[in-house]
SENU-901931 format. One record per atom (N, C-alpha, C, O): atom name; x, y, z. Coordinates in Angstrom, 1 decimal, always signed. Example, Ala and Ser with C-alpha at 12.3 -4.5 7.8 and 13.67 -1.06 7.14 Angstrom:
BEGIN
REC, zavo, east, north, up
REC, N, +13.2, -5.7, +7.8
REC, CA, +12.3, -4.5, +7.8
REC, C, +13.2, -3.3, +7.8
REC, O, +14.2, -3.3, +8.5
REC, N, +12.8, -2.2, +7.1
REC, CA, +13.7, -1.1, +7.1
REC, C, +12.9, +0.0, +7.9
REC, O, +13.4, +1.1, +8.0
//
This chain:
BEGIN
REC, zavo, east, north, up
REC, N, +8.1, -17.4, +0.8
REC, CA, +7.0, -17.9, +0.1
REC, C, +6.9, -19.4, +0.2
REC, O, +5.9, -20.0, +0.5
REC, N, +7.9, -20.0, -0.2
REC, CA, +8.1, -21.4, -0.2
REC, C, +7.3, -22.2, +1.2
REC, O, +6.3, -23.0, +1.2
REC, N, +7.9, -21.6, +2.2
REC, CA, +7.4, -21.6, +3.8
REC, C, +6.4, -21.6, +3.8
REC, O, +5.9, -22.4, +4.7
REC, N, +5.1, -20.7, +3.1
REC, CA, +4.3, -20.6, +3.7
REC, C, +3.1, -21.6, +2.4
REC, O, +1.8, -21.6, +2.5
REC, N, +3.8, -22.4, +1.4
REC, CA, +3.1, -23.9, +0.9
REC, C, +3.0, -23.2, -0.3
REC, O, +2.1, -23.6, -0.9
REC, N, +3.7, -22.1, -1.1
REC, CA, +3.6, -21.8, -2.5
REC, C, +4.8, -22.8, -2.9
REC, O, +5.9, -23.2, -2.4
REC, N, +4.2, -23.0, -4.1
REC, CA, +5.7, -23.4, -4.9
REC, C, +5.8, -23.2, -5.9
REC, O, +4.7, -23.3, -6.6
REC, N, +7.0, -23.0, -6.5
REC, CA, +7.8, -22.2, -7.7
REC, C, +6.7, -22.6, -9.0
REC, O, +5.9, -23.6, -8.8
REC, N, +6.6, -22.2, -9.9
REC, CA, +6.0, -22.3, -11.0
REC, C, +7.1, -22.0, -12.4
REC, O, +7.5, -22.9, -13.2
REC, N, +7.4, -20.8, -12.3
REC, CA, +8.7, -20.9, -13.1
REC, C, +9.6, -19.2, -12.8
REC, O, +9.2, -18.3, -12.0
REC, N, +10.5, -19.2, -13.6
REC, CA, +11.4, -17.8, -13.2
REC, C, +12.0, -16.7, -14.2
REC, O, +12.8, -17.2, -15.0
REC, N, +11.8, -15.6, -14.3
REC, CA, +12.0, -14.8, -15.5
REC, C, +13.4, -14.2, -15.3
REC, O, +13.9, -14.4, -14.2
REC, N, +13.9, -13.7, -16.1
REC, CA, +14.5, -12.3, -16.0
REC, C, +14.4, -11.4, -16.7
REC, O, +14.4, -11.5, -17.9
REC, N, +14.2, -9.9, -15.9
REC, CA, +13.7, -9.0, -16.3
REC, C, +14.9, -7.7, -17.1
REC, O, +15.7, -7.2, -16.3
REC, N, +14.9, -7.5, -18.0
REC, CA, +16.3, -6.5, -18.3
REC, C, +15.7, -5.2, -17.9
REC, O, +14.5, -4.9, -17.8
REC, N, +17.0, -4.4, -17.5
REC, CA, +16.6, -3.6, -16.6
REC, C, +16.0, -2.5, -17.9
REC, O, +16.2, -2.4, -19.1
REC, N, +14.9, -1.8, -16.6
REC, CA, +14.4, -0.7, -17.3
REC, C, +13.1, -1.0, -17.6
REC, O, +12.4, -0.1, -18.1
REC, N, +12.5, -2.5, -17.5
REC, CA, +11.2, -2.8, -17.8
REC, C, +10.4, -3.2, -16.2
REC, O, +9.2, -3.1, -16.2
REC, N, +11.0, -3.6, -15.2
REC, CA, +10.8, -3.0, -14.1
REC, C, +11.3, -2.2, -12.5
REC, O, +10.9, -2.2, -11.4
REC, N, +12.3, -1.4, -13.4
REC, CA, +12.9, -0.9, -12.7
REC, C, +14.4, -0.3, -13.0
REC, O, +14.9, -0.9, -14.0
REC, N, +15.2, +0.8, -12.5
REC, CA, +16.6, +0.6, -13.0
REC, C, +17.3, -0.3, -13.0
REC, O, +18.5, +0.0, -13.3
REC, N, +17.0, -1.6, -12.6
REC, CA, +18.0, -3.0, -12.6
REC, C, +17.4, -4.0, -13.1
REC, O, +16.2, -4.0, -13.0
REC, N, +18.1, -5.1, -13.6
REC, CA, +17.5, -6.2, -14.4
REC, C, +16.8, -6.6, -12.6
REC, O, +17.2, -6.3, -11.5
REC, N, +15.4, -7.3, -13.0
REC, CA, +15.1, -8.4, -11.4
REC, C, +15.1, -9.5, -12.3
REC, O, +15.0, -9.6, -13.5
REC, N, +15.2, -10.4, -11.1
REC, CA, +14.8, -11.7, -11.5
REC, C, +13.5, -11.7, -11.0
REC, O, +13.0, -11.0, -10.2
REC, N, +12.9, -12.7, -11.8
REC, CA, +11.4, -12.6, -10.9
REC, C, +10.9, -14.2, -10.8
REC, O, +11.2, -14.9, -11.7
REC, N, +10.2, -14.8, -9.6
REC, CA, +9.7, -16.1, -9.6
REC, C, +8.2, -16.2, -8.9
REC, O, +7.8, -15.7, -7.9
REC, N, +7.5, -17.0, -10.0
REC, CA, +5.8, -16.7, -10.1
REC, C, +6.0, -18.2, -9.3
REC, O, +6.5, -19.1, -9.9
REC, N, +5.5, -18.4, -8.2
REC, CA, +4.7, -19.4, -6.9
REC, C, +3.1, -18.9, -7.1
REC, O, +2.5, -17.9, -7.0
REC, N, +2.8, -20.7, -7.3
REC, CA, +1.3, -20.9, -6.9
REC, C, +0.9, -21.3, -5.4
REC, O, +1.7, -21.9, -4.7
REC, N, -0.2, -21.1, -4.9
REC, CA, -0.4, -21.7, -3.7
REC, C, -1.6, -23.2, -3.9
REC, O, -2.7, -23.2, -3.4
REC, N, -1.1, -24.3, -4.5
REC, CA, -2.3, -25.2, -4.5
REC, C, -3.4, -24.9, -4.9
REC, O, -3.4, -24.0, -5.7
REC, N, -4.5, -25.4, -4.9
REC, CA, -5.9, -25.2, -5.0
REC, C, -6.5, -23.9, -4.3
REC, O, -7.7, -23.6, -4.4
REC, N, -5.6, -23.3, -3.5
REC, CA, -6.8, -21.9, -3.1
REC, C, -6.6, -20.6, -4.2
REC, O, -7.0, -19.5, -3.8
REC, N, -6.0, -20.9, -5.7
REC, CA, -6.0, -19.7, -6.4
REC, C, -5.5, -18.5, -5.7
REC, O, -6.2, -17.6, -5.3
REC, N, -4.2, -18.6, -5.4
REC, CA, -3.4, -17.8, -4.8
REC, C, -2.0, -17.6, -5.7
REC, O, -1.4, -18.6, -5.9
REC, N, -1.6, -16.8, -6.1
REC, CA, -0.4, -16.3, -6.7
REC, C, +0.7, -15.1, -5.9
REC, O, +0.4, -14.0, -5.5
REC, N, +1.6, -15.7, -5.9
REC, CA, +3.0, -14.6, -5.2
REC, C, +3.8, -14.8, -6.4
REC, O, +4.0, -15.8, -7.0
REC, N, +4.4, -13.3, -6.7
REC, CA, +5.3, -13.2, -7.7
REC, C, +6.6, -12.3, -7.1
REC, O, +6.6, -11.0, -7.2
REC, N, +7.8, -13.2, -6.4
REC, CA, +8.5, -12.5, -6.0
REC, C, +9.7, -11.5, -6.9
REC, O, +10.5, -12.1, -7.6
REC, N, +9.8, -10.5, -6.8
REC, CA, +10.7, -9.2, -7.7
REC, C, +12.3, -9.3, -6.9
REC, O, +12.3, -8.8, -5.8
REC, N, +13.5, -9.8, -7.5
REC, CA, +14.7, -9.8, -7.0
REC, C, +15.3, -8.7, -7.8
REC, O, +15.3, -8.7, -9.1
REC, N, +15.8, -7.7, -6.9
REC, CA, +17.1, -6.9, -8.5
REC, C, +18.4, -7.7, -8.2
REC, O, +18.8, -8.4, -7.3
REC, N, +18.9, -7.5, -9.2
REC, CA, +20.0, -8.7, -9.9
REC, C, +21.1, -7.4, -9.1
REC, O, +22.2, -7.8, -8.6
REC, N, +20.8, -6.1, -8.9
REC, CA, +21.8, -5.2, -8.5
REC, C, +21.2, -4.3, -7.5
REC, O, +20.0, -4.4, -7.1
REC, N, +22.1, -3.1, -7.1
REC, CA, +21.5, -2.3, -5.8
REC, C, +20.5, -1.3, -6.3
REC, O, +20.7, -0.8, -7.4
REC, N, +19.5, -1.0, -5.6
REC, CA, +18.4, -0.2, -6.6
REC, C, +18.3, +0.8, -5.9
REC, O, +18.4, +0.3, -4.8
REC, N, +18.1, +2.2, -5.8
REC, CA, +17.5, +3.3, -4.9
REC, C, +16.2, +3.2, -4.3
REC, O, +15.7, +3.6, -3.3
REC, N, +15.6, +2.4, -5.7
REC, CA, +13.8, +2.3, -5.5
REC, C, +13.6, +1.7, -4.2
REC, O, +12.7, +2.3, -3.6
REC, N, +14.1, +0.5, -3.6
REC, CA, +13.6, -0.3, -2.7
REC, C, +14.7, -0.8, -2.3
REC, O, +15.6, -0.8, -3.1
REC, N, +14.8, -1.4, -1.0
REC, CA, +15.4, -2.6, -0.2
REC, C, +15.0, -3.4, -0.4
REC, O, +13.8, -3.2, -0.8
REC, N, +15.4, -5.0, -0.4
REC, CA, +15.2, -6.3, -0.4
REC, C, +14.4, -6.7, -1.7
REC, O, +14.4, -6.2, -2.9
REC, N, +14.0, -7.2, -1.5
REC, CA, +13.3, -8.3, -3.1
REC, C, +11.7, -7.7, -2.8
REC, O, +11.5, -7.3, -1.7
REC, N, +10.8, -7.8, -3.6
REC, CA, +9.5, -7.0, -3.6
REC, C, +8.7, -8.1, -4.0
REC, O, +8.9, -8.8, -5.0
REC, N, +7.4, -8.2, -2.9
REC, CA, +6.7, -9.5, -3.4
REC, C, +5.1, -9.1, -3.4
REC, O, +4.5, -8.4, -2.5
REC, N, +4.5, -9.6, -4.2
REC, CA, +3.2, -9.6, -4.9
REC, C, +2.0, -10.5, -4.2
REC, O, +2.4, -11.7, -4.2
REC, N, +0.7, -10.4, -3.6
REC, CA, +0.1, -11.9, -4.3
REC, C, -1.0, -11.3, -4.4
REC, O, -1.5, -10.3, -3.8
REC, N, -1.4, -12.4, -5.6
REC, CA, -2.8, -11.6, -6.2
REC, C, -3.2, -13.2, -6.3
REC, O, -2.6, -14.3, -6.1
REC, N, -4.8, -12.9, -7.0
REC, CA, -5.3, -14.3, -7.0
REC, C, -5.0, -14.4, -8.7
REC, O, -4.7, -13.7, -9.6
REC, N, -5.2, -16.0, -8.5
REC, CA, -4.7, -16.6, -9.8
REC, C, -5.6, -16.0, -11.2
REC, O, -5.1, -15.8, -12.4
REC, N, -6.9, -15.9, -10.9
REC, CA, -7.9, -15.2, -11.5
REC, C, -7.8, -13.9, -11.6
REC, O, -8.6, -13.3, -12.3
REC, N, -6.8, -13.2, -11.0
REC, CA, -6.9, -11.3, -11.1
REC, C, -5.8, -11.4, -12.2
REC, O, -5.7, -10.5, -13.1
REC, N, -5.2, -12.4, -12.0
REC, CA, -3.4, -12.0, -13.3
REC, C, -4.4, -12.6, -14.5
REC, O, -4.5, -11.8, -15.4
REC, N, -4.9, -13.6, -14.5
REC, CA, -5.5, -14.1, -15.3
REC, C, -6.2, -12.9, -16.4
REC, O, -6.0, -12.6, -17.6
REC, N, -7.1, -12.3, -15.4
REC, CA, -7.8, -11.2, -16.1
REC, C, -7.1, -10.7, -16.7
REC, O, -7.1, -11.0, -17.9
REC, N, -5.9, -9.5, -15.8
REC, CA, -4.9, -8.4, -16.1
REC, C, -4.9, -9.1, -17.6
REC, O, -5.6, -8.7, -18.5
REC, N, -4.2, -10.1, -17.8
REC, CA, -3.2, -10.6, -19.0
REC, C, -4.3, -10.2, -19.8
REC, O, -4.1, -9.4, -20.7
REC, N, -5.4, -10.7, -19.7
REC, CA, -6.6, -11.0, -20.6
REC, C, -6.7, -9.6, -21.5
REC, O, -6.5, -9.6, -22.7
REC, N, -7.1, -8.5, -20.5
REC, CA, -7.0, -7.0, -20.7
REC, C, -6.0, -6.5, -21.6
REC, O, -6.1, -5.6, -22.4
REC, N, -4.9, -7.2, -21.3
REC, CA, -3.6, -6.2, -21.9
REC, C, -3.4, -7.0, -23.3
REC, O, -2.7, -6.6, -24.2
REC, N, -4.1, -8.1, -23.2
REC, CA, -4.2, -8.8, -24.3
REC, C, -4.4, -8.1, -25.9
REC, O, -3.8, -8.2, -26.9
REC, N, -6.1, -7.1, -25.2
REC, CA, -6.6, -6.7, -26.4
REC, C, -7.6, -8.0, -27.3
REC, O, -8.6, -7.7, -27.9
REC, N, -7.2, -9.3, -27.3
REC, CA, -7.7, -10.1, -27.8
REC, C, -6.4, -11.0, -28.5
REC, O, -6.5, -12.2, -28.8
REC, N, -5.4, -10.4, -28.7
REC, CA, -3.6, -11.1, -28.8
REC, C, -3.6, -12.5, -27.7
REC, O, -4.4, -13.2, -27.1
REC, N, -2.3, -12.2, -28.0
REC, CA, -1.7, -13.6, -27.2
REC, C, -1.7, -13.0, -25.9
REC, O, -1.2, -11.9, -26.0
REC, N, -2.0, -13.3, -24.7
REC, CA, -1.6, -13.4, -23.5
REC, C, +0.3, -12.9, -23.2
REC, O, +1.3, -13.6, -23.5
REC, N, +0.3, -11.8, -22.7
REC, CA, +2.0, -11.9, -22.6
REC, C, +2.0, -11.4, -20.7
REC, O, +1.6, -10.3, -20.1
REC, N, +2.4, -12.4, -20.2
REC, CA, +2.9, -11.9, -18.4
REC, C, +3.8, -11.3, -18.3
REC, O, +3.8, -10.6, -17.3
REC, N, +4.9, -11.1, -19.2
REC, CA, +6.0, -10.3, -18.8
REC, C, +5.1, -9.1, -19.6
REC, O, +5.0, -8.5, -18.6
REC, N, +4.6, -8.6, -20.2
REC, CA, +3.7, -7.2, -20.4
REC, C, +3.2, -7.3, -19.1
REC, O, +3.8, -6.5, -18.4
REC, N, +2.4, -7.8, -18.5
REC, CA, +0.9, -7.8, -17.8
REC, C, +1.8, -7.5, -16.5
REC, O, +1.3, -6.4, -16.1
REC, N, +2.9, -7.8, -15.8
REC, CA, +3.7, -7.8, -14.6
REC, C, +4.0, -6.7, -14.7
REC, O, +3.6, -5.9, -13.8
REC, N, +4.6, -6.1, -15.9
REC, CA, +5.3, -4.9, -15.9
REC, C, +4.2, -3.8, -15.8
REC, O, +4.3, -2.7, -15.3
REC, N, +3.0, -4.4, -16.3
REC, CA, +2.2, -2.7, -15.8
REC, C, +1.5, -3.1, -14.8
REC, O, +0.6, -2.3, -14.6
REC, N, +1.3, -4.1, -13.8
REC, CA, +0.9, -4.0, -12.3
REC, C, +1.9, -3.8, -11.6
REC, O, +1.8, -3.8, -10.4
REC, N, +3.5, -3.7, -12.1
REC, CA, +4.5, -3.0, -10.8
REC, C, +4.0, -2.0, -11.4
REC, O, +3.0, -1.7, -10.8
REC, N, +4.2, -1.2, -12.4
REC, CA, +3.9, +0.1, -12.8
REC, C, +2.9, +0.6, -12.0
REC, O, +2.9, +1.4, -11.0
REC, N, +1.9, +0.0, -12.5
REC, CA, +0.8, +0.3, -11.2
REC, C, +1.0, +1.1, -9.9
REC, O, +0.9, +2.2, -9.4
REC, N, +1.5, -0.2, -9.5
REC, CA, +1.9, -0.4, -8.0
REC, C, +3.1, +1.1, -7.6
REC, O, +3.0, +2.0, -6.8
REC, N, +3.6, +0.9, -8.3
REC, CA, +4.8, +2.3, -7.8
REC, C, +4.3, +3.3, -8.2
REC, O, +4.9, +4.3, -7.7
REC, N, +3.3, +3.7, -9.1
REC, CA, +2.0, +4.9, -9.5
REC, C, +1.8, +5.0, -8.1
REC, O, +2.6, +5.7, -7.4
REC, N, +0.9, +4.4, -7.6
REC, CA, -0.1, +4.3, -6.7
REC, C, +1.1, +4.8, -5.3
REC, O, +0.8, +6.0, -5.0
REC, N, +2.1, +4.5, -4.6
REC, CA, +2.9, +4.3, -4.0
REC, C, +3.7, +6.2, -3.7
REC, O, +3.9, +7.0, -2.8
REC, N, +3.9, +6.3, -5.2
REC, CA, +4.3, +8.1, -5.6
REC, C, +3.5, +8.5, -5.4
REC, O, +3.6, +9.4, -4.5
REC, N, +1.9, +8.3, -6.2
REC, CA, +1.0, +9.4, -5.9
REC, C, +0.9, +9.8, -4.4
REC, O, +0.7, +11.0, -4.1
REC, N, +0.9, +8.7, -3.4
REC, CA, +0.3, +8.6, -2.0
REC, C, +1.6, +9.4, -1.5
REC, O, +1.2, +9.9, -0.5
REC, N, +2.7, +9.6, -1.8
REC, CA, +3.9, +10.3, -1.3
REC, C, +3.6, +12.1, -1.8
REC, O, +3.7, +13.1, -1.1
REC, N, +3.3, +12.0, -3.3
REC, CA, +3.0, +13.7, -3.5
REC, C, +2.2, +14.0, -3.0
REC, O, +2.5, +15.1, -2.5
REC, N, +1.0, +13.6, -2.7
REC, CA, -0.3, +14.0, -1.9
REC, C, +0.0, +14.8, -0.4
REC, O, -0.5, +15.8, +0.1
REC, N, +0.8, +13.7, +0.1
REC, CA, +1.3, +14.6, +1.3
REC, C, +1.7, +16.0, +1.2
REC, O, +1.3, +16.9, +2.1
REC, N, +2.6, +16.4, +0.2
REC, CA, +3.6, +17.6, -0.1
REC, C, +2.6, +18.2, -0.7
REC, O, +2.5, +19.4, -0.4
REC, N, +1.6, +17.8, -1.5
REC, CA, +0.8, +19.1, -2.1
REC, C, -0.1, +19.4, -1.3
REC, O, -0.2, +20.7, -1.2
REC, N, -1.0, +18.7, -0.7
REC, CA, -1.9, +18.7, +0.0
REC, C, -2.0, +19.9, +0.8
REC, O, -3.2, +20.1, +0.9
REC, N, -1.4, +20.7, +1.5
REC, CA, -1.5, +22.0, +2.3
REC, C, -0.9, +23.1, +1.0
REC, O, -1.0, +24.3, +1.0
REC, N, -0.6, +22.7, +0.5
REC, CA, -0.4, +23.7, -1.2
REC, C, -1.8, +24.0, -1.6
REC, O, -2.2, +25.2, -1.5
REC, N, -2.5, +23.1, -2.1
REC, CA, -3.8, +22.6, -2.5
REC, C, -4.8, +23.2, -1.5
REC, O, -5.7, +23.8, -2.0
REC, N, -4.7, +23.0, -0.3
REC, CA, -5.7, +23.1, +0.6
REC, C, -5.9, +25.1, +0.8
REC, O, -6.9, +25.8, +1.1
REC, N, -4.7, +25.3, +0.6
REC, CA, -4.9, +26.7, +1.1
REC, C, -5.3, +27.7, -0.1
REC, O, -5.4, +27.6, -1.3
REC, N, -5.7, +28.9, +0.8
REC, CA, -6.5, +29.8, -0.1
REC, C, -5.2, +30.6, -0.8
REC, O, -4.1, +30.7, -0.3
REC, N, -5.6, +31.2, -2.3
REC, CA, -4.8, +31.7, -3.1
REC, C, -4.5, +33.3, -2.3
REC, O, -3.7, +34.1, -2.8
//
């Protein structure tokens, strides 16, 4: 990320179980003025879920929103708002994996 003109903004860590079976570290990079955000996901340990570190970018105005949403009208919290767009994200990721397996289940006549 660094490489490609993001730079660090700041760095969390995550205890495990809030995105994933392993604590991650996580580091939120801005890209300058083009409203660009990468939020890179490190696990601190070996995970089944994925290889290597898992990286994000969304525009600086979409997290904005998310937060806004999860807000309710509260305080803004990113560590909520992160955790339910990986949630998201690995929804989205499963479903597209069962689909395959049910799909000729589904399709055929009883």
């Amino acid at each position: 990320m660094l490489e490609q003109g993001f730079k660090r903004k700041k760095r969390m860590i995550f205890p495990e179980g809030v995105l994933g079976d392993v604590p991650y570290k996580v580091i939120f990079c801005e890209l300058g003025e083009e409203d660009k955000l990468a939020v890179c996901l490190s696990p601190e340990q070996a995970t089944l879920r994925h290889k290597g570190d898992r990286i994000y970018r969304l525009s600086t105005l979409s997290f904005s929103e998310a937060q806004e949403r999860d807000s309710a009208g509260s305080v803004k919290d990113e560590f909520f708002t992160l955790g339910s767009l990986v949630k998201a994200v690995d929804f989205k990721w499963w479903l597209s994996d069962i689909r395959k397996i049910l799909e000729p289940i589904l399709s055929s006549p009883l």
